[in-house]
VOPAGU-2260 file (C-alpha; in pm, 1 decimal, decimal comma):
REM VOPAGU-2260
SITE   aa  ch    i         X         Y         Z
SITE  UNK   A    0    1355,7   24480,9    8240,7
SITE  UNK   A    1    1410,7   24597,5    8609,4
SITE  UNK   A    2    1742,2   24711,1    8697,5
SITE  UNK   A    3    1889,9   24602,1    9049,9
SITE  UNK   A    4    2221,7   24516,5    9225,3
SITE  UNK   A    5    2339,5   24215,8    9313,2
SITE  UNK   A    6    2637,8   24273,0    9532,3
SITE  UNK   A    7    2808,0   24595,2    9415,4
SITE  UNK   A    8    2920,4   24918,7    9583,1
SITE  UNK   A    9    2561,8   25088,3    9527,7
SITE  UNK   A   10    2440,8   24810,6    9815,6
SITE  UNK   A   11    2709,3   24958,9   10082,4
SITE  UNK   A   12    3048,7   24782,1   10154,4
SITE  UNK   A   13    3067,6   24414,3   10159,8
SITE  UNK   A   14    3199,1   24383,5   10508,3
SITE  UNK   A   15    2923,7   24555,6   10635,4
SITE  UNK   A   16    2849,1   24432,0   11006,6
SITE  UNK   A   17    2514,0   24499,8   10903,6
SITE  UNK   A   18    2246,1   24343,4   10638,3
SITE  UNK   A   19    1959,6   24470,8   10538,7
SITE  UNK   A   20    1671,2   24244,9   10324,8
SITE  UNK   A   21    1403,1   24420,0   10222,9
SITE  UNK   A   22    1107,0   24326,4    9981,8
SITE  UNK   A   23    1236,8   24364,4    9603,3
SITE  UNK   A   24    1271,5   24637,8    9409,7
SITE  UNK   A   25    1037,5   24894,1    9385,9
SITE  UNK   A   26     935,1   25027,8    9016,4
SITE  UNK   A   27     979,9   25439,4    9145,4
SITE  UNK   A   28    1294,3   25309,1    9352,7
SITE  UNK   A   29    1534,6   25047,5    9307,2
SITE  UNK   A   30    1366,5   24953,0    8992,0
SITE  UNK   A   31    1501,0   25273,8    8835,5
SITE  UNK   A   32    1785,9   25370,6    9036,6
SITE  UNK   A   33    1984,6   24992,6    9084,2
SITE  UNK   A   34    1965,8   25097,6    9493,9
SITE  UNK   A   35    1755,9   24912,0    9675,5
SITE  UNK   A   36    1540,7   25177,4    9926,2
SITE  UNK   A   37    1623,5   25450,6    9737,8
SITE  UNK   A   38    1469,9   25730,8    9499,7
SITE  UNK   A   39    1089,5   25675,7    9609,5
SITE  UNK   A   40     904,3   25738,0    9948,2
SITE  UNK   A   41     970,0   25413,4   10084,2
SITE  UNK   A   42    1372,7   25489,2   10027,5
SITE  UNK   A   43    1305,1   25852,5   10160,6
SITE  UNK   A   44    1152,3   25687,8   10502,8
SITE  UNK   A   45    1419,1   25440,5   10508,7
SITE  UNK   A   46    1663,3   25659,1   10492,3
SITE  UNK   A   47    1484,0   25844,1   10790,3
SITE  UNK   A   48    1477,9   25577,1   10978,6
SITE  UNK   A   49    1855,9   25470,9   10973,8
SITE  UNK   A   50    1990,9   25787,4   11045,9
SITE  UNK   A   51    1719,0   25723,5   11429,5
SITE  UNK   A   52    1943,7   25413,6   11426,6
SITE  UNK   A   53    2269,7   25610,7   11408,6
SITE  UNK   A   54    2334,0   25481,3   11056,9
SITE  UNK   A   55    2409,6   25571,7   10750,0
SITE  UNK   A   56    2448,5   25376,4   10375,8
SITE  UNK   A   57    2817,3   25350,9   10453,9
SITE  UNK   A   58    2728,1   25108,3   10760,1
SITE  UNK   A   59    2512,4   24894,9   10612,3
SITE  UNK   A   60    2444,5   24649,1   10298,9
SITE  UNK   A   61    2076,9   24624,3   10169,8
SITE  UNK   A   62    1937,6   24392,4    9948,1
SITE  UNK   A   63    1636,6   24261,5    9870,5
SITE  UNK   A   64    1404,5   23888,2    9880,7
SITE  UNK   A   65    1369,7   23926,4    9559,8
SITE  UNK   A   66    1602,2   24073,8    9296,1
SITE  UNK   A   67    1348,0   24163,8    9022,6
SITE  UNK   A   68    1087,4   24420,1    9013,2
SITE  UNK   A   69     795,6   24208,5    9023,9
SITE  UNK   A   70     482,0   24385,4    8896,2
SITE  UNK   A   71     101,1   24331,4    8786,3
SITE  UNK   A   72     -81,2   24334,1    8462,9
SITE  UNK   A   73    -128,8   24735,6    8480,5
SITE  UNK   A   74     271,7   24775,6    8536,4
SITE  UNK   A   75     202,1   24835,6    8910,1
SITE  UNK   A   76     396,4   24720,3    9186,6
SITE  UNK   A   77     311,8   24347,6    9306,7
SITE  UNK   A   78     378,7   24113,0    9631,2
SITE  UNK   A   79     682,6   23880,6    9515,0
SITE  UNK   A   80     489,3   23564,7    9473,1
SITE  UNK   A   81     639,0   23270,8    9657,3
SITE  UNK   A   82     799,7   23072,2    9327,0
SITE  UNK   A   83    1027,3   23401,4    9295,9
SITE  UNK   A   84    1155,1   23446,8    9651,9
SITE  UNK   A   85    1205,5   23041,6    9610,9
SITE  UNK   A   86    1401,9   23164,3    9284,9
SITE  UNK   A   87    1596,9   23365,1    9481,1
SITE  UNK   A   88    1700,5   23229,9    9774,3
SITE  UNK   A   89    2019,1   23117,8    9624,8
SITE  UNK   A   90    2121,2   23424,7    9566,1
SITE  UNK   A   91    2056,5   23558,3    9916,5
SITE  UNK   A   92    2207,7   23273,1   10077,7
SITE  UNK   A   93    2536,7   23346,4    9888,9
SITE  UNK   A   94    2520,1   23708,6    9966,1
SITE  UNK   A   95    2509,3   23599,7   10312,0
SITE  UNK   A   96    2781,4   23344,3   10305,7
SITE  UNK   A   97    3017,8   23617,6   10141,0
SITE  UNK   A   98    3011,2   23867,7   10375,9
SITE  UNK   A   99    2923,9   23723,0   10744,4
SITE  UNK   A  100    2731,7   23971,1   10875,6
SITE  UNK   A  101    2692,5   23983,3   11226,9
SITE  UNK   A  102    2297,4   24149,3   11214,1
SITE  UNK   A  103    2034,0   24076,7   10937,8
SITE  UNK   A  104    1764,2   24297,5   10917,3
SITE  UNK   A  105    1448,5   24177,2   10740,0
SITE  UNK   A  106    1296,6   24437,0   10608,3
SITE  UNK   A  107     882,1   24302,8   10592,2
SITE  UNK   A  108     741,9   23957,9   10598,6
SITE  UNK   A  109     859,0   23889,8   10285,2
SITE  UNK   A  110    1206,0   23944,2   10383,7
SITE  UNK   A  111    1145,7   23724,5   10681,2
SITE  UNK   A  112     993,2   23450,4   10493,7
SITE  UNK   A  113    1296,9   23474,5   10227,5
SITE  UNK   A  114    1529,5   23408,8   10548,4
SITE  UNK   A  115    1339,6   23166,0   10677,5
SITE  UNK   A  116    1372,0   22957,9   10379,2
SITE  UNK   A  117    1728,3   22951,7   10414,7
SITE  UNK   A  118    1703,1   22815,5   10827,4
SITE  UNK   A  119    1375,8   22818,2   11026,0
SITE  UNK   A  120    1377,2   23124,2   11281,7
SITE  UNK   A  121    1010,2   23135,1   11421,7
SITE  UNK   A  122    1045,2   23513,8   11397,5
SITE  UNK   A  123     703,4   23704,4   11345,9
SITE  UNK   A  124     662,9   24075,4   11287,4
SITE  UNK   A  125     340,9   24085,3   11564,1
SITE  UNK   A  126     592,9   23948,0   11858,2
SITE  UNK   A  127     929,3   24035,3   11788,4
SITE  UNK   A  128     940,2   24310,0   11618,8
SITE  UNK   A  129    1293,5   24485,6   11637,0
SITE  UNK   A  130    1424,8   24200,9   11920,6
SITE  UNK   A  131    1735,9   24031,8   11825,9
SITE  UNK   A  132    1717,4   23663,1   11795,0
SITE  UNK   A  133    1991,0   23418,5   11702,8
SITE  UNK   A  134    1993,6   23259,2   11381,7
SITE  UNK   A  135    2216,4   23070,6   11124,7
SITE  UNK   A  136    2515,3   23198,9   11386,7
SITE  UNK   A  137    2417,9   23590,0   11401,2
SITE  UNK   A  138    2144,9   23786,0   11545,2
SITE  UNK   A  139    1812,6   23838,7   11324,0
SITE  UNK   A  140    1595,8   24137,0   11375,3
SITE  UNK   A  141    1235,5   24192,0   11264,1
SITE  UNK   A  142    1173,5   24589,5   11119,3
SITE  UNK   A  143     803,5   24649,0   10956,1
SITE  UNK   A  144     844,9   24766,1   10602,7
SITE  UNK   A  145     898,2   25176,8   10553,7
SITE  UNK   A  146     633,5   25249,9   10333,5
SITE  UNK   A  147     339,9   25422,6   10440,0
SITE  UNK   A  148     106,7   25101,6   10459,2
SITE  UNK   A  149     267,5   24951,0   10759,2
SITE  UNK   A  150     158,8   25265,0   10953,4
SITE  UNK   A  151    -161,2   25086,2   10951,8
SITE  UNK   A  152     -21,9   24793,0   11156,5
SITE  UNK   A  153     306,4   24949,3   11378,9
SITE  UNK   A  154     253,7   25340,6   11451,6
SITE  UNK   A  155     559,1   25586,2   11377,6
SITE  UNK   A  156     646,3   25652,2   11730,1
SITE  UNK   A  157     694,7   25256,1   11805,8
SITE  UNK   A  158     879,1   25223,4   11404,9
SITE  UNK   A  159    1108,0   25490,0   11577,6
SITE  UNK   A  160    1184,5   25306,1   11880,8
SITE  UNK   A  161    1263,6   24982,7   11683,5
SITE  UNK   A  162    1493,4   25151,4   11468,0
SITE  UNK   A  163    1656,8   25288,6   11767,9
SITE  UNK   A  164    1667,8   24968,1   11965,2
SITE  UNK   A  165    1821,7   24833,5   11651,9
SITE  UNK   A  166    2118,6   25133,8   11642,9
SITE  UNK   A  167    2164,6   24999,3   12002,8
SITE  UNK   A  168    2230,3   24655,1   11903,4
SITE  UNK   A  169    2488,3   24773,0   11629,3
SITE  UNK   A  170    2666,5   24965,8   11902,2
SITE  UNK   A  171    2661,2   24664,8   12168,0
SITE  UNK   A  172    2779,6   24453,3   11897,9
SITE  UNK   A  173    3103,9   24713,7   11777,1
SITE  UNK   A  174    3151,7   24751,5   12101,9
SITE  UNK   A  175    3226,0   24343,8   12151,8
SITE  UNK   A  176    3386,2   24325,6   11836,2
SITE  UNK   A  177    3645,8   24632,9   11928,2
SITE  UNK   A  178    3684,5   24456,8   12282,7
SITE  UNK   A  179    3778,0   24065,1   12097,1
SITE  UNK   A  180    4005,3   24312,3   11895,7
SITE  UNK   A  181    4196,8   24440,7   12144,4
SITE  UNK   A  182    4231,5   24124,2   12324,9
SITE  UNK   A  183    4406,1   23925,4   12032,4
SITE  UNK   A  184    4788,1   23903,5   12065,5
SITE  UNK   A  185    4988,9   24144,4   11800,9
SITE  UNK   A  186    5039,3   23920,4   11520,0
SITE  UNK   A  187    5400,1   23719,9   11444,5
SITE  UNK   A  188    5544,8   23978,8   11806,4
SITE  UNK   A  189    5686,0   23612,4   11948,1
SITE  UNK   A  190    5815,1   23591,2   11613,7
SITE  UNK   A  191    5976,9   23891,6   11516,4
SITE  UNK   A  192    6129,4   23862,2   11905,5
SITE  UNK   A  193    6300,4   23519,9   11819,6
SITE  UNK   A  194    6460,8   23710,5   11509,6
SITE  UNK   A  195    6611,9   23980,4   11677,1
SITE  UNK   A  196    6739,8   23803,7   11974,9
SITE  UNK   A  197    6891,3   23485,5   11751,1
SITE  UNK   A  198    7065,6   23782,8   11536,7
């Protein structure tokens, strides 16, 4: 039986502004290690890539389509068929719901098609790959899977650049969130003046 997280503290903090969706686990990575993109090549590149982005694990929370480690009749690693990201969409909708992410990241086309289940976006990985678009009251963002077959389709140099555009949107978006911050009144201050002056 394949071993994976759900929501835990292997998948990065809960409030993380940031939410990755990949694929589903993968039988040398996540399948083994409970951490989705991590302990086989296409962990090792991810990795890679989110430190271009100005990241690390401690920003972010990944998950996966699919939470099983779907795999063929010679134990190899197999495309989620569509019944199981169906299956599963529950689960990422919740996941979703519980910690309001401002950014989702979907990781492949089967991570887009999982979100797209949950509210049409009209996001493809050809056009708008690694541009923010709104969606389901965040920002989505399109990122080609790491493992060495999407070099065929999206070169390093331009995987590079998307990952960097996306550390760019993370910034833009702290950046607003610090500035809202600071704007807020000090909580119960009218208060606590009332008090001392009735006193």
């Amino acid at each position: 039986m394949a071993h994976c997280h759900t929501l835990g503290a292997a998948n990065g903090p809960p409030r993380a502004r940031v939410l990755f969706v990949g694929e589903a686990p993968g039988r040398y990575g996540a399948g083994r290690s409970g951490v989705p993109f991590h302990g086989d090549e296409s962990g090792r590149r991810f990795e890679s890539l989110l430190a271009i982005a100005g990241l690390t694990r401690d920003d972010v929370f990944v998950t996966n389509a699919v939470l099983c480690n779907p795999l063929d009749a010679s134990g190899r690693n197999r495309r989620p068929r569509t019944s199981e990201v169906t299956n599963c969409g529950a689960f990422l909708l919740r996941q979703i719901e519980v910690m309001e992410p401002e950014i989702v990241v979907a990781v492949g086309v089967v991570a887009l098609d999982a979100l797209s289940r949950i509210e049409t976006h009209g996001v493809t990985l050809r056009q708008s790959c690694g541009l923010p678009v709104l969606w389901l009251g965040r920002r989505i963002v399109a990122l080609y899977h790491p493992g060495r077959r999407a070099l065929v389709h999206r070169d390093e140099a331009s995987q590079q650049e998307d990952w960097r555009r996306l550390g760019a949107l993370v910034q833009a978006t702290d950046s607003m969130a610090a500035r809202r911050s600071k704007s807020r009144p000090m909580p119960f201050s009218g208060e606590a003046g009332v008090r001392q002056a009735t006193k």
